[in-house]
PDB file of N, CA, C and O in Angstrom:
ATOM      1  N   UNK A   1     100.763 110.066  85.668  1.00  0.00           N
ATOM      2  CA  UNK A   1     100.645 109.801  87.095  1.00  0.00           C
ATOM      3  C   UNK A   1     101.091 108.367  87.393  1.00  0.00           C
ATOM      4  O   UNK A   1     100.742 107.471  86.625  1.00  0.00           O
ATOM      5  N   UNK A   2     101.613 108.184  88.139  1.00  0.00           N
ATOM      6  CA  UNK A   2     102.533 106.719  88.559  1.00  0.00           C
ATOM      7  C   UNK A   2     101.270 106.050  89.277  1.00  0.00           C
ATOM      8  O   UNK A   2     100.695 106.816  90.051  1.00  0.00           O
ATOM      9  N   UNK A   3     100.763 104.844  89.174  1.00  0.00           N
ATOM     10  CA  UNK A   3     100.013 103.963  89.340  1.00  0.00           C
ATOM     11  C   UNK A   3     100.230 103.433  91.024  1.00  0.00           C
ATOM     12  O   UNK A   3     101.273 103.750  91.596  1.00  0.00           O
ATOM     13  N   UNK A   4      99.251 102.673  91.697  1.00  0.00           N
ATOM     14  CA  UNK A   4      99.764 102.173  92.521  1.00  0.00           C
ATOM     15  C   UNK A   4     100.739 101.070  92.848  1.00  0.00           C
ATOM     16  O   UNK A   4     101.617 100.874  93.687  1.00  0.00           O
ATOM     17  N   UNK A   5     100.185 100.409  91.783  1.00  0.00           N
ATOM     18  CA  UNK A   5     101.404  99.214  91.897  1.00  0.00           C
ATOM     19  C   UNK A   5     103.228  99.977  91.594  1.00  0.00           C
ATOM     20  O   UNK A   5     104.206  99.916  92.340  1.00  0.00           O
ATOM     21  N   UNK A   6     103.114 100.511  90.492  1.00  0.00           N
ATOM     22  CA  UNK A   6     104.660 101.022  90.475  1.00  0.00           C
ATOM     23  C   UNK A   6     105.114 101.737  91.725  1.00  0.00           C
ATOM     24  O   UNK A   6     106.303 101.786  92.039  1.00  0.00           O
ATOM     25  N   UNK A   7     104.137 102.297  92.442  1.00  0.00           N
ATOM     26  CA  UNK A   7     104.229 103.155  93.453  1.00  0.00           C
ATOM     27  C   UNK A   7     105.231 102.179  94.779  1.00  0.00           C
ATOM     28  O   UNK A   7     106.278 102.231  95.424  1.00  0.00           O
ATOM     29  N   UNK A   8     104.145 101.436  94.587  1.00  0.00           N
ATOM     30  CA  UNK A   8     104.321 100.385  96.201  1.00  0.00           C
ATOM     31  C   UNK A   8     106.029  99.712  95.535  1.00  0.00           C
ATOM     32  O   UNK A   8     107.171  99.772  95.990  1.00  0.00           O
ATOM     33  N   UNK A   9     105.592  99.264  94.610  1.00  0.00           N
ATOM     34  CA  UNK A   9     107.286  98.395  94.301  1.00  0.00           C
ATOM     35  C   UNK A   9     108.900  99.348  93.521  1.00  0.00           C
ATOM     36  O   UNK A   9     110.007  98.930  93.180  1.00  0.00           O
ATOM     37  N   UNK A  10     108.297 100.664  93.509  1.00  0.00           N
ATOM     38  CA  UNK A  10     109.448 101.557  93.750  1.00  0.00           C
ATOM     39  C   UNK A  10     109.816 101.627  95.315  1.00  0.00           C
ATOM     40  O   UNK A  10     110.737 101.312  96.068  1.00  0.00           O
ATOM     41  N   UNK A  11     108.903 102.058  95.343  1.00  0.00           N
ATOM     42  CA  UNK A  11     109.072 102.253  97.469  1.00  0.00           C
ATOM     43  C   UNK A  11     109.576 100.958  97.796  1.00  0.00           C
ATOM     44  O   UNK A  11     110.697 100.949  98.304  1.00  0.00           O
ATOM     45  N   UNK A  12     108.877  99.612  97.582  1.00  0.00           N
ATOM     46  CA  UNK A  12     109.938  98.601  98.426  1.00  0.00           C
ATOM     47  C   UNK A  12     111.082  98.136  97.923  1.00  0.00           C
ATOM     48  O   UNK A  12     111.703  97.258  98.522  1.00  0.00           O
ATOM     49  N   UNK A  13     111.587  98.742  96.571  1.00  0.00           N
ATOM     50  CA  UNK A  13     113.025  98.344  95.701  1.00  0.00           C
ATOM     51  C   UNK A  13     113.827  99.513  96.473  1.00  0.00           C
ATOM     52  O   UNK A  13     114.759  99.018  97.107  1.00  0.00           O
ATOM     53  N   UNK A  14     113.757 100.715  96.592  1.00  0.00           N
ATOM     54  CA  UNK A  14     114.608 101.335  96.976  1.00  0.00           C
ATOM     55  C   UNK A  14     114.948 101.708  98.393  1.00  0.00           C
ATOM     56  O   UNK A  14     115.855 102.371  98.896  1.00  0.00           O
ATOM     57  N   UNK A  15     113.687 100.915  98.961  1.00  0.00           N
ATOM     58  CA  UNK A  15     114.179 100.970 100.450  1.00  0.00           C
ATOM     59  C   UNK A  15     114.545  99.282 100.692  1.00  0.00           C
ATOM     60  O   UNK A  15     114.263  98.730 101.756  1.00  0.00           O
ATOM     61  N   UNK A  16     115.233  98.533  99.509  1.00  0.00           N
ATOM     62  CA  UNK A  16     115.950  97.500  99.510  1.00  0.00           C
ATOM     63  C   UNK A  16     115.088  95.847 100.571  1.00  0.00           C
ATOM     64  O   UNK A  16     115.618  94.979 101.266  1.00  0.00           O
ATOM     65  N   UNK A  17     113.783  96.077 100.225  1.00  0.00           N
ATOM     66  CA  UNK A  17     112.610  95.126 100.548  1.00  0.00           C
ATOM     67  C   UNK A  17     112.751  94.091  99.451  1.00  0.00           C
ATOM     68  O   UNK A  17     113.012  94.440  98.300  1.00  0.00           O
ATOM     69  N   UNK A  18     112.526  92.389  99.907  1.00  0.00           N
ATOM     70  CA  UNK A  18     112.322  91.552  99.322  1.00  0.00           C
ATOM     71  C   UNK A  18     110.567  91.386  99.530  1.00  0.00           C
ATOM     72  O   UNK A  18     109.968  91.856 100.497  1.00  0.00           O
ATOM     73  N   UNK A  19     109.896  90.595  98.373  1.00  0.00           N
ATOM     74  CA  UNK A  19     108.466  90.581  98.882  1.00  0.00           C
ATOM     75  C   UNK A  19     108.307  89.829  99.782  1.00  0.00           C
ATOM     76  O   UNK A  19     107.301  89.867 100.490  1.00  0.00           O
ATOM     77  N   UNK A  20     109.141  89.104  99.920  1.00  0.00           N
ATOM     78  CA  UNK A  20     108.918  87.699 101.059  1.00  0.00           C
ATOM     79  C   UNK A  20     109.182  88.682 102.284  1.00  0.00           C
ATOM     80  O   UNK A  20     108.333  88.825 103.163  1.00  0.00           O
ATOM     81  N   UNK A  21     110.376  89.336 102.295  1.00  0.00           N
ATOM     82  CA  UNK A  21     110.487  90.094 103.714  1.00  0.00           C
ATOM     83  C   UNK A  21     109.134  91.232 104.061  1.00  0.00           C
ATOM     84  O   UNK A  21     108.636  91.504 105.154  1.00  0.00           O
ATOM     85  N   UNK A  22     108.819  91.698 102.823  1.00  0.00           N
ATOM     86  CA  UNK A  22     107.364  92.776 103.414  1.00  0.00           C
ATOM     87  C   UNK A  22     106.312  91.699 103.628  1.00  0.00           C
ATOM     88  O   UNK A  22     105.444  92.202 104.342  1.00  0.00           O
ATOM     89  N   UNK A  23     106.049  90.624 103.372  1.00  0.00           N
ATOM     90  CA  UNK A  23     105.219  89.675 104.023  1.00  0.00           C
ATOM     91  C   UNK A  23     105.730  89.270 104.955  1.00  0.00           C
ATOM     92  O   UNK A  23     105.815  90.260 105.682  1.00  0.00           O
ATOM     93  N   UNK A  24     105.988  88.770 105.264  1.00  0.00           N
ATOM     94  CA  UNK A  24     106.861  88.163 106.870  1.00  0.00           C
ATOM     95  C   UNK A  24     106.568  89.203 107.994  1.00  0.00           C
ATOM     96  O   UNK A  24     106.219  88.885 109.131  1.00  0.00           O
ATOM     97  N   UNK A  25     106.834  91.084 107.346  1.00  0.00           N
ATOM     98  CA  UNK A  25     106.662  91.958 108.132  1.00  0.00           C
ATOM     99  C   UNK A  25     105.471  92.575 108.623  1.00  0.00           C
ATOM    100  O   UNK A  25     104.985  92.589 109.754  1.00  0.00           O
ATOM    101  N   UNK A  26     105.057  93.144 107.412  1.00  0.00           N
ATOM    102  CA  UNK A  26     103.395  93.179 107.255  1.00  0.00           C
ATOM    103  C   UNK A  26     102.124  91.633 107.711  1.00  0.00           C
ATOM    104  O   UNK A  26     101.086  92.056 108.220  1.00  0.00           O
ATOM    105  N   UNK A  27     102.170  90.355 107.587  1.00  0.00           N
ATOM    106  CA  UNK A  27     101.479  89.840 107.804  1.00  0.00           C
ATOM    107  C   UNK A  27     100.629  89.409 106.729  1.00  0.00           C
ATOM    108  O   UNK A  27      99.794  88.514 106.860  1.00  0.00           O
ATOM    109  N   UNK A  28     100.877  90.155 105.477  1.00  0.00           N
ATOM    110  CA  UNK A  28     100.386  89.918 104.557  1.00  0.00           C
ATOM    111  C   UNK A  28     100.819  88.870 103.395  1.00  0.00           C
ATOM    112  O   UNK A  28     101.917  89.021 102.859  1.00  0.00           O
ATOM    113  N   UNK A  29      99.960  87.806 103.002  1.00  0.00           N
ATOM    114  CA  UNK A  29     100.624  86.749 102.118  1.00  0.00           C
ATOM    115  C   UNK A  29     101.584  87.461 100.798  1.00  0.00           C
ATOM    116  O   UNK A  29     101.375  88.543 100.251  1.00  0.00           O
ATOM    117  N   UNK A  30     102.378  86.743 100.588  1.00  0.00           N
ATOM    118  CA  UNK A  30     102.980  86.957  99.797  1.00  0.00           C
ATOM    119  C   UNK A  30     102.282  87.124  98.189  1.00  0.00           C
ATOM    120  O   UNK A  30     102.676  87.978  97.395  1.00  0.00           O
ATOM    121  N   UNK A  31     101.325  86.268  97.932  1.00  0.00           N
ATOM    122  CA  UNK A  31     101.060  86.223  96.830  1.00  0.00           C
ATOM    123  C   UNK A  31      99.622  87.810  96.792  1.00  0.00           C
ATOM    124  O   UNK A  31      98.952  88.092  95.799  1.00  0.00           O
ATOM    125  N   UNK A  32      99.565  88.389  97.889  1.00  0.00           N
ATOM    126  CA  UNK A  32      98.633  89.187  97.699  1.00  0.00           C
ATOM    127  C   UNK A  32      99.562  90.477  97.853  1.00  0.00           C
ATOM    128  O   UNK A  32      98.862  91.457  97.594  1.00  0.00           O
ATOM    129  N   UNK A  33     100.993  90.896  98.206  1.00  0.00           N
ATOM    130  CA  UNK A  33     102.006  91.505  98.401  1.00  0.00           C
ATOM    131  C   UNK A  33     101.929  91.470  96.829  1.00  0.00           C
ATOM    132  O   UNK A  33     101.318  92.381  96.272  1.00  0.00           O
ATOM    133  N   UNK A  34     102.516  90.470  96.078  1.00  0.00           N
ATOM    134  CA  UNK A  34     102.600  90.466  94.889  1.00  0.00           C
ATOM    135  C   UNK A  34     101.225  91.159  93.765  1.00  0.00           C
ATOM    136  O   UNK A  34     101.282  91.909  92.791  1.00  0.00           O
ATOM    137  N   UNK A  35     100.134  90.519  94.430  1.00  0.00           N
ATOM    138  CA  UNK A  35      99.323  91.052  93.350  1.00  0.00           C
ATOM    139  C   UNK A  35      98.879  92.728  93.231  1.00  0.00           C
ATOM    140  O   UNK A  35      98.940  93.347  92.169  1.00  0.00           O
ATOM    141  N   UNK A  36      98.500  93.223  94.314  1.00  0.00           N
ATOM    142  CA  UNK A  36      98.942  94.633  94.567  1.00  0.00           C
ATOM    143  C   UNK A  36      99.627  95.177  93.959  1.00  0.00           C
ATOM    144  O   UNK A  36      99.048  96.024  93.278  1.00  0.00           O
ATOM    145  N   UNK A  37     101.270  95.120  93.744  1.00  0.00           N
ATOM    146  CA  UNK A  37     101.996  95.654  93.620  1.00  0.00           C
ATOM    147  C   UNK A  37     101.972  94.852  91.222  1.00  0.00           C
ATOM    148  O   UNK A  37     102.934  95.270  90.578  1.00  0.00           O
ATOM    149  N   UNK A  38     101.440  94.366  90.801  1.00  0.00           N
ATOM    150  CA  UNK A  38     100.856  94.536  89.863  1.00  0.00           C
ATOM    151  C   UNK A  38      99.352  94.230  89.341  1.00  0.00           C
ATOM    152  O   UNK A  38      98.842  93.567  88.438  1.00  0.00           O
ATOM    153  N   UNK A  39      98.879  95.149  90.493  1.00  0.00           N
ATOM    154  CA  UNK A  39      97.485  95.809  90.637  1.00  0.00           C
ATOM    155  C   UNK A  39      96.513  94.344  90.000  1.00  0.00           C
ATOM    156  O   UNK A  39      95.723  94.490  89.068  1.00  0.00           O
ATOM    157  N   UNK A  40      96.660  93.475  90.434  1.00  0.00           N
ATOM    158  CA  UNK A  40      95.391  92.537  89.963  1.00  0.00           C
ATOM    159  C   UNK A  40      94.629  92.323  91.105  1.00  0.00           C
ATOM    160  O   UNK A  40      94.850  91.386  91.873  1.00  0.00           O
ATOM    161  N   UNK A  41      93.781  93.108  91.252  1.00  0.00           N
ATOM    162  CA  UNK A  41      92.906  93.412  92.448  1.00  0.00           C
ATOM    163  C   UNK A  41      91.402  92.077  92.579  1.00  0.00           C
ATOM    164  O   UNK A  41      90.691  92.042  93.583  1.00  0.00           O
ATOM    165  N   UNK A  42      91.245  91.353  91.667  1.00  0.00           N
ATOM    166  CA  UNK A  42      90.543  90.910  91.611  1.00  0.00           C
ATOM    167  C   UNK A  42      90.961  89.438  92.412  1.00  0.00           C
ATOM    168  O   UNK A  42      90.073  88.622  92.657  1.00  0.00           O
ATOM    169  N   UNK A  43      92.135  89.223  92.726  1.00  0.00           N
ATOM    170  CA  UNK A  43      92.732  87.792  93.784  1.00  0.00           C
ATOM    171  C   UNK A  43      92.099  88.331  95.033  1.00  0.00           C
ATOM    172  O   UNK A  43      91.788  87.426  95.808  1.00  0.00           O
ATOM    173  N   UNK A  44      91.870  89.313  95.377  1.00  0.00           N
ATOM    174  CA  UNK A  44      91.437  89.346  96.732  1.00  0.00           C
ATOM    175  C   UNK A  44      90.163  89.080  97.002  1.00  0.00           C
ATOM    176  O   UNK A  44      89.223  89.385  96.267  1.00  0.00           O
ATOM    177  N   UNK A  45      90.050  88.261  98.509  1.00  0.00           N
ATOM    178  CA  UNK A  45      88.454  87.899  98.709  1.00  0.00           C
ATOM    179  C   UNK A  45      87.628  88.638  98.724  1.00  0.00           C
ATOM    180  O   UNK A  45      86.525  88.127  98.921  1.00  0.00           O
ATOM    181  N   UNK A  46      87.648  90.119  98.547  1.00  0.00           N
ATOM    182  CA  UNK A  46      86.859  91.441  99.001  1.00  0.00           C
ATOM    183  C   UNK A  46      87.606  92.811  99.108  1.00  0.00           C
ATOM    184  O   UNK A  46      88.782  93.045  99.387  1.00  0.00           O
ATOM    185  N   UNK A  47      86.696  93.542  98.841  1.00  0.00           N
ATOM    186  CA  UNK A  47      87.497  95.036  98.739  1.00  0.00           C
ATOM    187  C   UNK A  47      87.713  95.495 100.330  1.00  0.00           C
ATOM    188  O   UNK A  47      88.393  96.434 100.744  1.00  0.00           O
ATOM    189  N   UNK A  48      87.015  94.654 100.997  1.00  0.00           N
ATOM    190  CA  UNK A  48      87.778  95.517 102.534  1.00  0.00           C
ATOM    191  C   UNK A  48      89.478  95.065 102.979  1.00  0.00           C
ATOM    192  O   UNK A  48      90.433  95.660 103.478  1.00  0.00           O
ATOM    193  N   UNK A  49      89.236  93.818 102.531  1.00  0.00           N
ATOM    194  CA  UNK A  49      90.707  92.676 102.706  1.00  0.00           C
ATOM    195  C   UNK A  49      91.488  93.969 101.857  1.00  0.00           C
ATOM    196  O   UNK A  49      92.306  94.629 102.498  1.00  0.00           O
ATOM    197  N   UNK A  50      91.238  94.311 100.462  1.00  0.00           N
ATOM    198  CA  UNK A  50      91.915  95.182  99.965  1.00  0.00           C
ATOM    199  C   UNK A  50      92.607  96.321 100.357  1.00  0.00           C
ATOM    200  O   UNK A  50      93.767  96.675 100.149  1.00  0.00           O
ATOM    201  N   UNK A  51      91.379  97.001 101.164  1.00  0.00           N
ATOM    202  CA  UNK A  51      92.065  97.875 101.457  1.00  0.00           C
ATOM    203  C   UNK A  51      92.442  98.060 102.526  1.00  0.00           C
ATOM    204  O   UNK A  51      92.923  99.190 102.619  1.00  0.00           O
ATOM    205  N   UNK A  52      92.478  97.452 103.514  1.00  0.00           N
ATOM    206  CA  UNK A  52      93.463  96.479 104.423  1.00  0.00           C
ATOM    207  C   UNK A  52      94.300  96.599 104.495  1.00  0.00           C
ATOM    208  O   UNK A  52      94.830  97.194 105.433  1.00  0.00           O
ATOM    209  N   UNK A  53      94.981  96.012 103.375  1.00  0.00           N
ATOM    210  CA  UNK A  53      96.347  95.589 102.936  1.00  0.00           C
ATOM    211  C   UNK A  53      96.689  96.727 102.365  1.00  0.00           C
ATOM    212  O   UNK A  53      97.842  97.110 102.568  1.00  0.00           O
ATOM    213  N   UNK A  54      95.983  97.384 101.692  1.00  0.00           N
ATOM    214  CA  UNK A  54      96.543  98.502 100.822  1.00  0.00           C
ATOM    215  C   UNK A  54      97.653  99.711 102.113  1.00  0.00           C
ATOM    216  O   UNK A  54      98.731 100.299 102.029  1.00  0.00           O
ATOM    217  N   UNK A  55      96.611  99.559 103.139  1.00  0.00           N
ATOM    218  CA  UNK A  55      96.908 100.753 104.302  1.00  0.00           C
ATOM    219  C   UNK A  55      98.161 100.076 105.259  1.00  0.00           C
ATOM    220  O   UNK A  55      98.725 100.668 106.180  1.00  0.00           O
ATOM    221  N   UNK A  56      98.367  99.070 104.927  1.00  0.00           N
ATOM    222  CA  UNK A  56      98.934  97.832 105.837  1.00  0.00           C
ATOM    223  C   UNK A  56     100.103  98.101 105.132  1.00  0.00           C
ATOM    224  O   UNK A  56     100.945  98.731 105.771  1.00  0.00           O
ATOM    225  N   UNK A  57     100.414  97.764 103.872  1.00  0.00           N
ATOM    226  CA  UNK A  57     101.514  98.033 102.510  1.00  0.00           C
ATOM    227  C   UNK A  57     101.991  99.370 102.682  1.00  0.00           C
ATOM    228  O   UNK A  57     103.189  99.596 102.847  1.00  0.00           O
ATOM    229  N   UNK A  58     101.229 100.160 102.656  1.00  0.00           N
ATOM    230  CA  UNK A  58     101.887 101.703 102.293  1.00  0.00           C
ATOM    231  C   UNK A  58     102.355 102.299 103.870  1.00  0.00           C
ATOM    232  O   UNK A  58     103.177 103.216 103.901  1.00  0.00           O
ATOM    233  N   UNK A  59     101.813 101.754 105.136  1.00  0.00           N
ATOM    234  CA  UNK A  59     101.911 102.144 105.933  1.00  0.00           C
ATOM    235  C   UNK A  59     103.432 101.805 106.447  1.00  0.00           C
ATOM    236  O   UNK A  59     104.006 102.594 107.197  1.00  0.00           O
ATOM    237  N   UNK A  60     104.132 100.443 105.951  1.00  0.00           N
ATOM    238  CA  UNK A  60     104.876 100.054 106.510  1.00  0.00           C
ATOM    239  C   UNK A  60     106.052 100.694 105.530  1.00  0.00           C
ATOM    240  O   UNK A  60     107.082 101.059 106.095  1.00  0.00           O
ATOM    241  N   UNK A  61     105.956 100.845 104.123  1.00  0.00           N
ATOM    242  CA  UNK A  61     107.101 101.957 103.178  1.00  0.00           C
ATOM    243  C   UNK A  61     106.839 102.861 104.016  1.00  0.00           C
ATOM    244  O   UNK A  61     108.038 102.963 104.275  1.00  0.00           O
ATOM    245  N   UNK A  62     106.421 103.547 104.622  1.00  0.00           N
ATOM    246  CA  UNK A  62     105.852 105.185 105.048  1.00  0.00           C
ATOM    247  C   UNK A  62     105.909 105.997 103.864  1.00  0.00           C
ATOM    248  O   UNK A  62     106.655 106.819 103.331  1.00  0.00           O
ATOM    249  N   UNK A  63     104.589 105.308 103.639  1.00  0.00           N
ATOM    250  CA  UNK A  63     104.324 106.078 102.099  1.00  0.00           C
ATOM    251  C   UNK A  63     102.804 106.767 102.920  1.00  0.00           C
ATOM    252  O   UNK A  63     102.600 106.237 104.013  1.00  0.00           O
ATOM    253  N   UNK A  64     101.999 107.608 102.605  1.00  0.00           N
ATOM    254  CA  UNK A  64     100.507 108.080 102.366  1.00  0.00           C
ATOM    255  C   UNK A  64      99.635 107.294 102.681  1.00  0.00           C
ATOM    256  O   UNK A  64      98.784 107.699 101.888  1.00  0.00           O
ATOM    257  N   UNK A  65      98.971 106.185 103.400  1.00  0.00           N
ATOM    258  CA  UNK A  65      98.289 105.208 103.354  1.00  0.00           C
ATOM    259  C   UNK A  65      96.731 105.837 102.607  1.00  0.00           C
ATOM    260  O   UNK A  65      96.288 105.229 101.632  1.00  0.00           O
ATOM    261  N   UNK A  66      96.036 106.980 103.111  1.00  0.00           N
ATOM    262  CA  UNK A  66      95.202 108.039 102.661  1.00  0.00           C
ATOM    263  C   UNK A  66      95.198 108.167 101.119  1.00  0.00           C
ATOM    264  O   UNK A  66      94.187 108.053 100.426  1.00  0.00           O
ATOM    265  N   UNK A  67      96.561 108.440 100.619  1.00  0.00           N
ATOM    266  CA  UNK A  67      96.461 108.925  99.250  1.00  0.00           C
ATOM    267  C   UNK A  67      96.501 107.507  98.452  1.00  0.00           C
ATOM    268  O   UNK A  67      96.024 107.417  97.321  1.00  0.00           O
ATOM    269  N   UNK A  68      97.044 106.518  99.052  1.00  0.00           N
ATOM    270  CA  UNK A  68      97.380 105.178  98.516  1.00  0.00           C
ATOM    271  C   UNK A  68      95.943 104.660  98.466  1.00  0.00           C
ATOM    272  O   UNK A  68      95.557 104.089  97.446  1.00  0.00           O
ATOM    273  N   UNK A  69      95.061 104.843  99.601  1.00  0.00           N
ATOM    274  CA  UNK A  69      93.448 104.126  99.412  1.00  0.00           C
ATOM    275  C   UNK A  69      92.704 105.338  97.944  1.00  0.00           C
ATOM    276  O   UNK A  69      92.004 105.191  96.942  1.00  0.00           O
ATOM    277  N   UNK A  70      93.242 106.209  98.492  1.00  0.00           N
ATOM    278  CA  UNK A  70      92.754 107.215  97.466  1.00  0.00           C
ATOM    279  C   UNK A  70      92.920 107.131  95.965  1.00  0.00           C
ATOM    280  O   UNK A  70      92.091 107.546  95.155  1.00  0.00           O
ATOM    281  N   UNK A  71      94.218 106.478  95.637  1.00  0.00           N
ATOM    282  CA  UNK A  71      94.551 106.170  94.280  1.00  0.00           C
ATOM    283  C   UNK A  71      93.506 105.174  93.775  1.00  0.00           C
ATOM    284  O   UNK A  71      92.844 105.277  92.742  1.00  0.00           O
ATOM    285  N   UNK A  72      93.471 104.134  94.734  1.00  0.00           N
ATOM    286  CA  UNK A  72      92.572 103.079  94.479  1.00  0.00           C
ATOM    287  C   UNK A  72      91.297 103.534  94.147  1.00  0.00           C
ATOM    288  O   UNK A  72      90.792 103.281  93.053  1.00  0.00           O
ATOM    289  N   UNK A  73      90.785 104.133  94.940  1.00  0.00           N
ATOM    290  CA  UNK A  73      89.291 104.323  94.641  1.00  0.00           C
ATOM    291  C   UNK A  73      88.860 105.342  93.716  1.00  0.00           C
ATOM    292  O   UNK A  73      87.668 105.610  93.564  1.00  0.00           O
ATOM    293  N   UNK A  74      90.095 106.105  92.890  1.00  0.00           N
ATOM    294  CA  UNK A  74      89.628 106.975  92.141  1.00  0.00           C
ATOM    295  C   UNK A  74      90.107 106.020  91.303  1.00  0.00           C
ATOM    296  O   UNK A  74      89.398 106.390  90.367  1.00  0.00           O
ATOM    297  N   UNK A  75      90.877 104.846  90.713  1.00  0.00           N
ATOM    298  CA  UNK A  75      91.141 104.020  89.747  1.00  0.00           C
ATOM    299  C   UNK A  75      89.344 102.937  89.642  1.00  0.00           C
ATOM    300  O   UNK A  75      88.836 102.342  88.692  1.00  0.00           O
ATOM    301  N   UNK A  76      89.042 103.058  90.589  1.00  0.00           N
ATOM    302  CA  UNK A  76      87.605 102.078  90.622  1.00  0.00           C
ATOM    303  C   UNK A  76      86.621 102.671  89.939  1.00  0.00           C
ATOM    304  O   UNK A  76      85.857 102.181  89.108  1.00  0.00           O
ATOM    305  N   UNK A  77      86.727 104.223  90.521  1.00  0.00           N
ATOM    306  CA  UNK A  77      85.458 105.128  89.323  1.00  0.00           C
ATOM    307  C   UNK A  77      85.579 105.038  88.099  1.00  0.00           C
ATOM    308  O   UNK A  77      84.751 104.714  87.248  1.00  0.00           O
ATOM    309  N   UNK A  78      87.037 105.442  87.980  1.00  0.00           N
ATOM    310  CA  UNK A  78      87.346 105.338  86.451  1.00  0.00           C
ATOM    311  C   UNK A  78      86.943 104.158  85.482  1.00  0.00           C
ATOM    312  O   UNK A  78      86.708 104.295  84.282  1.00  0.00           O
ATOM    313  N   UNK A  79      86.887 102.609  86.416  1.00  0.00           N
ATOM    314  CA  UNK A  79      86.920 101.466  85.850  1.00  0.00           C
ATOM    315  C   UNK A  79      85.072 101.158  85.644  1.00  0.00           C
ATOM    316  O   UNK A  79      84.324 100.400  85.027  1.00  0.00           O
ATOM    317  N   UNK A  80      85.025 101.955  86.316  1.00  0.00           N
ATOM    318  CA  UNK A  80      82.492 102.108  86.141  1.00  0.00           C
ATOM    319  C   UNK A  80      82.364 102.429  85.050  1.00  0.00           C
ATOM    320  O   UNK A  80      83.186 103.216  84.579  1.00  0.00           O
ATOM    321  N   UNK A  81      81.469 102.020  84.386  1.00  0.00           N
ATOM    322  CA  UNK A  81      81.452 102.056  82.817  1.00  0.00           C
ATOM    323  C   UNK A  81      80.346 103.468  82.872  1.00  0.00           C
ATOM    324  O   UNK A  81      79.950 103.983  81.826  1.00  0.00           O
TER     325      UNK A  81
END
């Protein structure tokens, strides 16, 4: 199953997105554009900011925003010991 991060940065490579330009567009910093997209979830101030951005990110590829929060939070169960 393709991860979220590969997800988000296939979608913005082939619809020919720089990260600086999906920040600029989205509103979202660059360095949190970046971390997303290799899933280091722990830079963010909070899981709502997260998923925020997550719906904010996928919304603007017109990707799933639903299945994209969804990836996330079934990757969080998994990560509960």
């Amino acid at each position: 199953m393709e991860s979220i991060g590969e997800k988000l940065r296939t979608t913005r490579t082939q619809k020919g997105y720089s990260i600086e330009q999906v920040a600029r567009d989205t509103h979202i910093a660059k360095r949190f554009v970046e971390a997303m997209e290799n899933e280091d979830f722990d830079v963010f101030p909070g899981e709502p900011y997260l998923l925020g951005f997550l719906r904010t990110y996928a919304e603007f590829l017109d990707l799933d925003s639903q299945e994209v929060v969804s990836l996330y939070k079934n990757l969080k169960i998994q990560e509960q010991p």
